[in-house]
C-alpha positions in Angstrom: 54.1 1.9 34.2 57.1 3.4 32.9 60.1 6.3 34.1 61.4 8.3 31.4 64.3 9.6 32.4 64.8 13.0 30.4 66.8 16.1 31.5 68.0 15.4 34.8 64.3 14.5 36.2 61.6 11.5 35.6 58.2 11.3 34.6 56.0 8.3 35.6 53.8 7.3 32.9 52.2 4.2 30.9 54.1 1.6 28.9 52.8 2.2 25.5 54.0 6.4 25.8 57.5 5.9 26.6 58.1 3.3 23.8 56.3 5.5 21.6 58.4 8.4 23.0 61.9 6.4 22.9 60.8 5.0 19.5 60.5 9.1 18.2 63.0 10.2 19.9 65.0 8.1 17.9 63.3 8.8 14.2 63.9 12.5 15.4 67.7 12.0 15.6 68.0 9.4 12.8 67.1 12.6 11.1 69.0 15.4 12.8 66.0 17.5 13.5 63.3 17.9 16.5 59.9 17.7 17.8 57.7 18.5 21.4 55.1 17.0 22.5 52.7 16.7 25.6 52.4 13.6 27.2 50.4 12.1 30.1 52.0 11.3 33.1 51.5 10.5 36.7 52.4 12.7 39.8 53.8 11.6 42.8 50.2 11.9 44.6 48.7 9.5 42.1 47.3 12.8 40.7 47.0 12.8 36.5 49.3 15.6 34.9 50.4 16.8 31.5 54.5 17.2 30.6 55.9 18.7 27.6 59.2 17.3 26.2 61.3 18.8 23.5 63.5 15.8 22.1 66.4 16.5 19.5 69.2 14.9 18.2 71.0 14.8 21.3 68.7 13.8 23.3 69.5 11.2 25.9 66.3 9.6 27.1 66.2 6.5 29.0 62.7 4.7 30.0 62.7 1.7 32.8 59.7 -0.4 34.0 58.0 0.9 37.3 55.9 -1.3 39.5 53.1 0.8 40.8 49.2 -0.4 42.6 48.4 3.0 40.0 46.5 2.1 36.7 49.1 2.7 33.7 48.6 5.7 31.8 47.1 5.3 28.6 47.1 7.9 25.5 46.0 5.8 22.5 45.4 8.5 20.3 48.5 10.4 21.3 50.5 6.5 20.6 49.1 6.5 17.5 49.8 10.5 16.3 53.7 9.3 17.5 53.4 6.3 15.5 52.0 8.2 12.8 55.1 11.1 12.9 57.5 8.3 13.2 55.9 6.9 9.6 56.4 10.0 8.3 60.2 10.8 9.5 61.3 6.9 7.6 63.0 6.7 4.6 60.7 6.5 1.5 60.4 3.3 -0.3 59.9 3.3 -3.9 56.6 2.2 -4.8 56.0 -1.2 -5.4 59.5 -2.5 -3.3 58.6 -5.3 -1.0 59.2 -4.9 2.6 61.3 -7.5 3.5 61.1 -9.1 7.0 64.1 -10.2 8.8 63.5 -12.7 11.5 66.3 -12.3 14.7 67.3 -15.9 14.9 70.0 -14.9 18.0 69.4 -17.3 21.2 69.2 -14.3 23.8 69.3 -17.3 26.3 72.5 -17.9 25.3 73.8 -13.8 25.6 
């Protein structure tokens, strides 16, 4: 499971959410605009709720690993509809340009 830390308050909810989240958050303010959303989360009780979040450029969202005996939360379809907004917020590519992959050679061992 995973906090999100949004707003002066936390939501509990699965891994795969709150990178998607983070991950828009930060196509959202890459290009100075915003978006909502409704997300899945987990209340205190165990119980299964819904949360809206409004994230802009200035928003300051933090997300940290949460050990819980709970089953994560798990949205595939709304993972893949962020995924999908995130696509369209990138940069266009002209046709035909290759992608290029860069491999991190860093030694994080080392850091």
């Amino acid at each position: 499971m995973e906090r999100i830390h949004y707003a002066n308050d936390s939501l509990l909810t699965g891994h795969a959410i709150a990178k998607a989240v983070v991950d828009y958050a930060e196509a959202l303010a890459k290009n100075n605009t915003s978006g909502s959303m409704e997300i899945p989360v987990r209340h205190e009780d165990g119980s299964l709720g819904r949360a809206n979040l409004l994230l802009g450029p200035a928003s300051q969202v933090v997300t940290e690993t949460e050990e819980s005996d709970l089953d994560d939360v798990v949205d595939d379809e709304l993972v893949a509809r962020l995924r999908a907004l995130i696509g369209d917020l990138a940069p266009a590519r002209p046709q035909g340009e290759p992608v290029s992959e860069q491999t991190d050679t860093r030694d994080y061992d080392d850091l």
